[in-house]
C-alpha positions in Angstrom: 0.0 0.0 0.0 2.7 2.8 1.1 4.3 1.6 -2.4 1.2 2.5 -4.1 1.1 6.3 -2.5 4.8 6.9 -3.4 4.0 5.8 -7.0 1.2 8.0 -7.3 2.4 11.5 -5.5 3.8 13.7 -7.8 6.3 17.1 -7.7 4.7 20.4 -6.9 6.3 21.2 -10.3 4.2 18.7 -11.9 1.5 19.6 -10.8 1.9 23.2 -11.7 3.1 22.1 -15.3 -0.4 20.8 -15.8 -1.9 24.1 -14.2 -0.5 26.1 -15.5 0.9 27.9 -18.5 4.4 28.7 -19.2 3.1 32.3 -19.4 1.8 31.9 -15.8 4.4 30.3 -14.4 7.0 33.0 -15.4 4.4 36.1 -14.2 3.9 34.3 -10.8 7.5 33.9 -10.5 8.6 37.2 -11.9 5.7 38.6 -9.1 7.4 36.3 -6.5 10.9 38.1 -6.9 9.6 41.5 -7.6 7.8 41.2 -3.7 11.0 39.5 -2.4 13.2 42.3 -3.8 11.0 45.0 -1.9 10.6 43.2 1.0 14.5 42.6 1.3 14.7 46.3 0.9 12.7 47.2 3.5 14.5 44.6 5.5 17.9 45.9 4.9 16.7 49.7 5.8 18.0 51.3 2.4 16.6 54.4 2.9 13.3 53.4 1.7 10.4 54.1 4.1 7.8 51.6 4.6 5.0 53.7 3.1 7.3 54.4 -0.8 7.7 50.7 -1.1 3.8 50.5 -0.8 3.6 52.8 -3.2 6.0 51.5 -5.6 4.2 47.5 -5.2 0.7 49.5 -5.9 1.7 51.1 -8.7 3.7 47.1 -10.3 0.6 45.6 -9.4 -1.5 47.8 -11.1 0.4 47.8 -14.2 0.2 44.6 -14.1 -3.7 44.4 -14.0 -3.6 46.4 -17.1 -0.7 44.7 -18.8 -2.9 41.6 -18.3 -6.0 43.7 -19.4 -4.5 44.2 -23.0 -2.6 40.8 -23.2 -6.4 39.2 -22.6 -8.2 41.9 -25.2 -5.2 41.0 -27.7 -6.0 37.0 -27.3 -9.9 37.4 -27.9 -8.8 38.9 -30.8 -6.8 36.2 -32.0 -9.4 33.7 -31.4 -11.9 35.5 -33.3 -10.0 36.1 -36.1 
């Protein structure tokens, strides 16, 4: 029986493989370091006050939303062509 369950389990990056995209992948992973980055700034006190880097993860996120805005207008497009 415990044979069986080790046969079946599979990698977290499996999984996500079938999940997901290679497009999604590389955002959630691009988003992933982008947050790390501020967070280690913050962390590391480099002159950056608390209330600019929540400023500057607004405005990426945001830009974001509207990059992903277009990218999804774009790909209706495509499929109805």
């Amino acid at each position: 029986m415990k044979g069986d369950l080790i046969k079946m389990s599979r990698t977290w990056e499996e999984v996500k493989k079938e999940l997901f995209t290679p497009e999604e992948i590389e955002e959630a992973n691009f988003k992933a370091k982008f947050l790390d980055t501020v967070l280690s700034a913050y962390d590391e006190n480099m002159g950056i006050s608390r209330e600019r880097l929540v400023e500057i993860t607004v405005e990426f996120l945001e830009n974001l939303e509207i990059k992903e805005k277009i990218q999804r207008k774009e790909n209706s497009k495509l499929v109805a062509s």
